[in-house]
C-alpha positions as CSV (number, residue, x, y, z in Angstrom):
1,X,-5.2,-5.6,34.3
2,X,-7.6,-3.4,33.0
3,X,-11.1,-5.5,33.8
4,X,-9.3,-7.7,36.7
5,X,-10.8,-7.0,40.1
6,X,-8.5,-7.1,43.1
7,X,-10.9,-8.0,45.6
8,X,-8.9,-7.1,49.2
9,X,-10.2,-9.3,51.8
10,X,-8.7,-8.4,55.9
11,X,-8.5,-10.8,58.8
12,X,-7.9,-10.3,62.0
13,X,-8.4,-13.6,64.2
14,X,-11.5,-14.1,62.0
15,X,-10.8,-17.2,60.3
16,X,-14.9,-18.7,60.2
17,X,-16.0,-15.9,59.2
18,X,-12.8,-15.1,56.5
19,X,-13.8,-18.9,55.0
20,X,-16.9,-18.1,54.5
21,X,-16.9,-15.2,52.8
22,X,-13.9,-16.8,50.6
23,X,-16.4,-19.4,49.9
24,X,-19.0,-16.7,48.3
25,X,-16.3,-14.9,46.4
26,X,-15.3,-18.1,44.6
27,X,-19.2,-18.9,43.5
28,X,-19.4,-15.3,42.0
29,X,-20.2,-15.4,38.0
30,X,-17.3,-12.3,37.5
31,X,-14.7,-14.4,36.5
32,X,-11.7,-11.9,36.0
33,X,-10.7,-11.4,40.0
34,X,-7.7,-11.6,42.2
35,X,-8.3,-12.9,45.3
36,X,-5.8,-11.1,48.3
37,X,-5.9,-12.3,52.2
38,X,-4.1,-9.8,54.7
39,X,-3.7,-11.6,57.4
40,X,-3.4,-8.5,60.4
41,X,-1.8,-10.1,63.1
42,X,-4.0,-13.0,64.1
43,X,-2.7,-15.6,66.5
44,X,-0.7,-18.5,65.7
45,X,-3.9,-21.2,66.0
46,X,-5.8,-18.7,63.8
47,X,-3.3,-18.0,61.2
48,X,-2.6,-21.5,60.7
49,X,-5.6,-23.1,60.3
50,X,-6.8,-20.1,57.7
51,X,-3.3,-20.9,55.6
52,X,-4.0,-24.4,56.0
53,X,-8.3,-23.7,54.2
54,X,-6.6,-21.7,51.8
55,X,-3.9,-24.1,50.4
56,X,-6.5,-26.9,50.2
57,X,-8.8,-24.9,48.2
58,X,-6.8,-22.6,45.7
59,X,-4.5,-24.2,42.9
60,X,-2.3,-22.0,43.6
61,X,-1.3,-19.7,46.7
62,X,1.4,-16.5,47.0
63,X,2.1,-15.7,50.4
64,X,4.6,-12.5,51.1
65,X,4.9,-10.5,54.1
66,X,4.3,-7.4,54.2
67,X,8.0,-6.0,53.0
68,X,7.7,-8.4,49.8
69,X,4.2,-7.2,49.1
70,X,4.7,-3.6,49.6
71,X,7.5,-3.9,46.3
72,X,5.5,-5.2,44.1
73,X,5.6,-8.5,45.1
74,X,7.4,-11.3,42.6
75,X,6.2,-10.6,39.4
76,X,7.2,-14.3,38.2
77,X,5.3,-16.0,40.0
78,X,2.2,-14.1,39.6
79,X,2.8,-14.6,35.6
80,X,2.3,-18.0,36.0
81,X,-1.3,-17.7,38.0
82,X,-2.6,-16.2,35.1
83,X,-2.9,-19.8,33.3
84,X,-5.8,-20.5,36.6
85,X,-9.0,-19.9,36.9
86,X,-9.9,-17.0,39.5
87,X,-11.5,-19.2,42.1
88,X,-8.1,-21.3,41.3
89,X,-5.7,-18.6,42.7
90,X,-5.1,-16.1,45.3
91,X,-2.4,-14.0,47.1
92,X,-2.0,-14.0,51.1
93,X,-0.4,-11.6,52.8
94,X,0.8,-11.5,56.8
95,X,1.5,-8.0,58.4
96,X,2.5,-10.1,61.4
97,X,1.3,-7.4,63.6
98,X,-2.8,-6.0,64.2
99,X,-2.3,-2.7,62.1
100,X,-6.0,-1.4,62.4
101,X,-8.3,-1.8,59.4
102,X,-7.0,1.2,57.2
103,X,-3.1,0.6,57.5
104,X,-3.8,-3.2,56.9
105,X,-5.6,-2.9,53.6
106,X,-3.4,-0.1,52.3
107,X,0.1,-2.7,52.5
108,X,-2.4,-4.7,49.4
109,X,-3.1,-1.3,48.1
110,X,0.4,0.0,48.1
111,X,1.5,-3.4,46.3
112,X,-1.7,-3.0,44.0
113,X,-0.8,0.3,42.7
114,X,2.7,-0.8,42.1
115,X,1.3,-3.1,40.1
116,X,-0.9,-0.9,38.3
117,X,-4.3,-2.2,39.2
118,X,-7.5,-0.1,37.8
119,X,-10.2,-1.7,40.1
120,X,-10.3,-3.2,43.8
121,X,-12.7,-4.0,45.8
122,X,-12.4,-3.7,49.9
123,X,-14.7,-6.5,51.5
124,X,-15.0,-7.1,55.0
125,X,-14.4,-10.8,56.1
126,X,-17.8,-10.9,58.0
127,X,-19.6,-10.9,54.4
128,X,-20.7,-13.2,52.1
129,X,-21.5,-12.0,48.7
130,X,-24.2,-12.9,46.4
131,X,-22.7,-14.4,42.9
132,X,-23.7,-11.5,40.6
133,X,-22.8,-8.6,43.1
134,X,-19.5,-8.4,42.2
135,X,-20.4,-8.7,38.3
136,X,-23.0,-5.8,38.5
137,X,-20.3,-3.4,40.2
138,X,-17.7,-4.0,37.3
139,X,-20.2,-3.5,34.4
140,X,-21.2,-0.4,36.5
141,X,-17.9,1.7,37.1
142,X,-16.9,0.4,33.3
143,X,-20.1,2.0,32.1
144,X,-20.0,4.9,34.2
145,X,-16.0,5.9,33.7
146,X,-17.2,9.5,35.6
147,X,-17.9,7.5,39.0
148,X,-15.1,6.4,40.9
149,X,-16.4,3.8,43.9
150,X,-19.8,1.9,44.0
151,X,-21.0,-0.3,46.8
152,X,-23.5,-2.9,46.5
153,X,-27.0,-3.0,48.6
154,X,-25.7,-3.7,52.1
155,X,-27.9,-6.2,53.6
156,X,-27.4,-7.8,57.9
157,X,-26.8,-11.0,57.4
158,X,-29.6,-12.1,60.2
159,X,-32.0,-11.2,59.5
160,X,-31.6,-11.4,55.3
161,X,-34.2,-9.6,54.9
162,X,-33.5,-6.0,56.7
163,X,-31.0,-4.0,55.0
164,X,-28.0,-2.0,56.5
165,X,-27.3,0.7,54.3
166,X,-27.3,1.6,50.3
167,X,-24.7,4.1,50.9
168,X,-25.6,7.5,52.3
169,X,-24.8,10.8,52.4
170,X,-22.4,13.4,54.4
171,X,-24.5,15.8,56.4
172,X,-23.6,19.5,56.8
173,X,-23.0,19.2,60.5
174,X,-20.2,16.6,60.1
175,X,-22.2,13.4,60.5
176,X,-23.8,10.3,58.1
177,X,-26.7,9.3,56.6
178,X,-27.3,5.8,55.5
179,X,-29.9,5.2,52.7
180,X,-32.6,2.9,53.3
181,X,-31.1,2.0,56.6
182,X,-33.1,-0.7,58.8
183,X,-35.8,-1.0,55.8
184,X,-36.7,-3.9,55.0
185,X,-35.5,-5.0,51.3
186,X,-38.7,-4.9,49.5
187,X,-38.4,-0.8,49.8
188,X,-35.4,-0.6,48.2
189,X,-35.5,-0.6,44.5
190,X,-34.6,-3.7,42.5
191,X,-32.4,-2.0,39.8
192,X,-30.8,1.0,39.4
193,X,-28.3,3.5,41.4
194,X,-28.2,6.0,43.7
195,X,-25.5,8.4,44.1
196,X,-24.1,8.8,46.9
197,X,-21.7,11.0,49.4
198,X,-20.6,8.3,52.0
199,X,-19.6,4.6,51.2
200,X,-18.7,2.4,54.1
201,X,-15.2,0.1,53.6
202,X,-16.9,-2.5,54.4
203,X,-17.8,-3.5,50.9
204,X,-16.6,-0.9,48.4
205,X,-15.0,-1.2,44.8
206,X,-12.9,1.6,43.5
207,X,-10.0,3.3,41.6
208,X,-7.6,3.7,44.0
209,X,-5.2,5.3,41.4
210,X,-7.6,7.8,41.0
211,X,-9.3,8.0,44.7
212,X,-6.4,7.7,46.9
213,X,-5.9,5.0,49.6
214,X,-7.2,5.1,53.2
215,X,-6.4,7.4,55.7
216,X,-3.8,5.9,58.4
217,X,-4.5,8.5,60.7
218,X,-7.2,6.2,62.5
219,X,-6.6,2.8,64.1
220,X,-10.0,1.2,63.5
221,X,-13.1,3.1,62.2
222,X,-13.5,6.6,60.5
223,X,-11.4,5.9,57.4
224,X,-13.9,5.3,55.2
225,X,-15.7,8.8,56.2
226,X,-12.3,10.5,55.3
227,X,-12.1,8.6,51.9
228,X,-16.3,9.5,51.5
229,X,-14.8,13.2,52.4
230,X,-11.9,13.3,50.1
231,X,-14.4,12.3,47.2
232,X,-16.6,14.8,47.9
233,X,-14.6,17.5,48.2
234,X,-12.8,16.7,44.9
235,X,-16.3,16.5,43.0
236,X,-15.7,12.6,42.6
237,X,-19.1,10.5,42.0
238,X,-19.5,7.9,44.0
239,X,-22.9,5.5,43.4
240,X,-25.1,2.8,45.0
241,X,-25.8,-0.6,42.5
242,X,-29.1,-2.0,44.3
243,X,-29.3,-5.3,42.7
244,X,-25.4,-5.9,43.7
245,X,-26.1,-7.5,47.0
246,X,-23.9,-9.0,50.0
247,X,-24.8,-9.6,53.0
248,X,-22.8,-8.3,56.7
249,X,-22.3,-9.6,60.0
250,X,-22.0,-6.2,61.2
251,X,-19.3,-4.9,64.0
252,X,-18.1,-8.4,64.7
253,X,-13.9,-7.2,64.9
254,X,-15.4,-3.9,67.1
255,X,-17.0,-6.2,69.4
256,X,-13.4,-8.6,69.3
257,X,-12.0,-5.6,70.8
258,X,-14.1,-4.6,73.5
259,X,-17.6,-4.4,74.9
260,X,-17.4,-1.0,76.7
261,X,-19.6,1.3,75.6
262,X,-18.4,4.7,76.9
263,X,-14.9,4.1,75.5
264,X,-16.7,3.3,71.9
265,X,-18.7,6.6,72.2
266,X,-15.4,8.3,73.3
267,X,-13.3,6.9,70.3
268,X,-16.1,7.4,67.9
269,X,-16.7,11.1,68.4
270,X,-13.1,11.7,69.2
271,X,-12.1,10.9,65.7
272,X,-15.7,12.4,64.0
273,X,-14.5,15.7,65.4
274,X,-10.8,14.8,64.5
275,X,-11.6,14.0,61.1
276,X,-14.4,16.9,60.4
277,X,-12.0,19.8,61.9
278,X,-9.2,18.9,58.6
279,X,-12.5,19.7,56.3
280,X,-14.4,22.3,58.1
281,X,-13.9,26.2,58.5
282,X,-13.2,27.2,61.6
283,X,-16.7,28.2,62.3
284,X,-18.3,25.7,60.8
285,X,-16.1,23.5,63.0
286,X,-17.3,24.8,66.2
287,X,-20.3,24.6,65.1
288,X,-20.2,20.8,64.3
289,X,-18.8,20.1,67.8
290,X,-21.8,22.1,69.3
291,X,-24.1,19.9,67.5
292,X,-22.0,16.2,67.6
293,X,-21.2,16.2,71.6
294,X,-25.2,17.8,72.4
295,X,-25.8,14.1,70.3
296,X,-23.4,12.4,72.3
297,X,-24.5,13.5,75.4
298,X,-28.1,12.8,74.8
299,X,-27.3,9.4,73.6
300,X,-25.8,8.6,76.6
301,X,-28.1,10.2,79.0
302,X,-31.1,9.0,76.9
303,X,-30.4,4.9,75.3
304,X,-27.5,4.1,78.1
305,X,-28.6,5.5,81.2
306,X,-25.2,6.9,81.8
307,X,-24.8,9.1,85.1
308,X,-24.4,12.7,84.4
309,X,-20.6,12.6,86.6
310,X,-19.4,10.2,83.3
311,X,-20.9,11.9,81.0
312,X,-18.8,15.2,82.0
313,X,-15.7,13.5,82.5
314,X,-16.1,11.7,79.0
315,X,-17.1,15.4,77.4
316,X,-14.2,17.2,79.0
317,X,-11.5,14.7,78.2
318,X,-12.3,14.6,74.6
319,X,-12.6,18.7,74.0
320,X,-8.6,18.4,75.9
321,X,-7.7,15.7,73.9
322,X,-9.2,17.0,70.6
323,X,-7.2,20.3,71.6
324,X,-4.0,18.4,71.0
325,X,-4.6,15.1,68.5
326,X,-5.0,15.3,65.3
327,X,-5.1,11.1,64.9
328,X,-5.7,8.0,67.0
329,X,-3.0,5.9,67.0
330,X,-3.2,2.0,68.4
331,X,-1.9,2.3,71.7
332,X,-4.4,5.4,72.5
333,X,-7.4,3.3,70.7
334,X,-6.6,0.4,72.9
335,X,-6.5,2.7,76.3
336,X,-9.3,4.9,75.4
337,X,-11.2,1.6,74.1
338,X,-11.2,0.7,77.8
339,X,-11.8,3.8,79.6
340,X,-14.5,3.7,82.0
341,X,-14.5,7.4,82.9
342,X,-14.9,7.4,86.7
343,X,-12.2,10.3,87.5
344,X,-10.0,12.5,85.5
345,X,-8.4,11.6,82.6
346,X,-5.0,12.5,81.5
347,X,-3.2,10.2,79.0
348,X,0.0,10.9,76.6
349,X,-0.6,9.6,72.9
């Protein structure tokens, strides 16, 4: 296993977008990879018809649930994919249930590490990849055994030609920084790397053995700035491959969810402040909410035009809440999600 690459691919009632990124995975020129589906609770229709693409266009197919994947699997009949090609085989997973984006990839992890996997690569399924990216990556980390993630150059996929990030870095007041964000592509250099302090999950390739898996503590969102956290608190090197290019959709399972933009604010800086308070001093803490919800606030008064009465409520919910959370589970995600914030708010977890 030591050169494989276990390249993690999630869906979630995404199943045009999953084929297609499938599609670009199998053109790539790295030809040691594992493909893995999870499959996070998509409807029957969905489900079904993705199954269906898949066993018409791999030799060979694994599906486990996610009890049989999170043993190990069946080590038998994973001995006998290794006579197949790459873009011959893969392993699909169903978790039969929507369990947000961190605790769905970490059931592949889990079974990953039981199987003692040295590289993986998390990929959203609203990318397509170009055919050398994933080749570039792997000769990277091999190269550089002191790194222990790289990300490729993050490009939108319309227009091709703008890019979303290279990475970034984690700001001392508890926030991001994407590199090269919104430029267009002929800014960023052709070869080369960066390091880096943040790396987004949605296109990541790492040593989980040696990183740790996600954080479950958030239903959707902020996992990968824990993981980014974790890395650089340990002194962990994390790097940028700008000729490794893929190209992303961007927020297309966010926008499956829900459209309201005070509950994304809420949720966002909710679990920014959740997240930064397990890192931060106690000063530096207050300090970083000071700073985050003064953002917030002018964000909303500012690019949303929201009236001052929301803006309160919103402000003064989160400080109670963030008084007495210390993660977002699903069922609060999904309530907050759709909070509009015309009265007081008083929820339970």
């Amino acid at each position: 296993m030591n050169d494989r690459v276990y390249i993690i691919v999630l869906n979630w009632n995404g199943t045009k977008d999953t084929i297609e990124c499938l599609r670009s995975i199998k053109t790539s020129s790295y030809l040691n990879y594992m493909l893995i589906v999870v499959d996070n609770g998509s409807e029957n229709e969905s489900l079904n018809q993705l199954k269906s693409w898949c066993k018409n266009n791999f030799g060979e197919v694994l599906f486990y649930n996610k009890e049989q994947a999170e043993i190990a699997g069946t080590k038998n009949d994973e001995e006998a994919m290794n006579h197949l090609k790459s873009n011959e085989t893969l392993i699909f997973i169903e978790n039969n249930e929507n369990l947000g984006f961190a605790a769905g990839n970490n059931v592949a992890l889990r079974y990953l590490l039981k199987n003692n996997a040295t590289y993986v690569m998390l990929l959203n399924n609203d990318t397509t990849i170009d055919k050398d990216s994933v080749n570039i990556m792997m000769d990277f980390i091999r190269l550089h055994s002191d790194y222990v993630a790289v990300t490729p150059q993050i490009r939108y996929y319309k227009p091709r030609d703008r890019v979303w990030n290279c990475g970034g870095k984690i700001m001392w007041f508890g926030n991001r920084r994407y590199y090269y964000a919104d430029k267009n592509v002929d800014i960023v250099p052709v070869s080369g790397f960066k390091r880096i302090t943040f790396i987004t999950g949605c296109a990541m390739l790492f040593k989980p053995s040696v990183t740790g898996i996600l954080s479950e503590k958030f239903f959707f969102g902020e996992e990968d700035f824990d993981f980014s956290f974790r890395q650089k608190i340990a002194n962990r090197k994390m790097a940028c491959c700008f000729s490794s290019i893929i190209y992303h959709k961007i927020s297309v399972s966010s926008r499956k969810i829900n459209n309201n933009i005070l509950g994304s604010i809420y949720i966002h800086y909710l679990s920014r402040l959740i997240d930064n308070r397990q890192y931060s001093s106690s000063f530096m803490f207050f300090i970083k909410i000071i700073l985050n919800l003064g953002y917030a606030i002018l964000l909303m008064l500012i690019r949303y035009k929201v009236k001052p009465k929301k803006i309160y409520l919103l402000i003064k919910t989160m400080l109670i809440e963030l008084n007495r959370l210390d993660e977002i589970s699903k069922e609060y995600f999904l309530k907050a999600f759709k909070e509009e914030f015309n009265h007081p708010v008083i929820w339970d977890k």
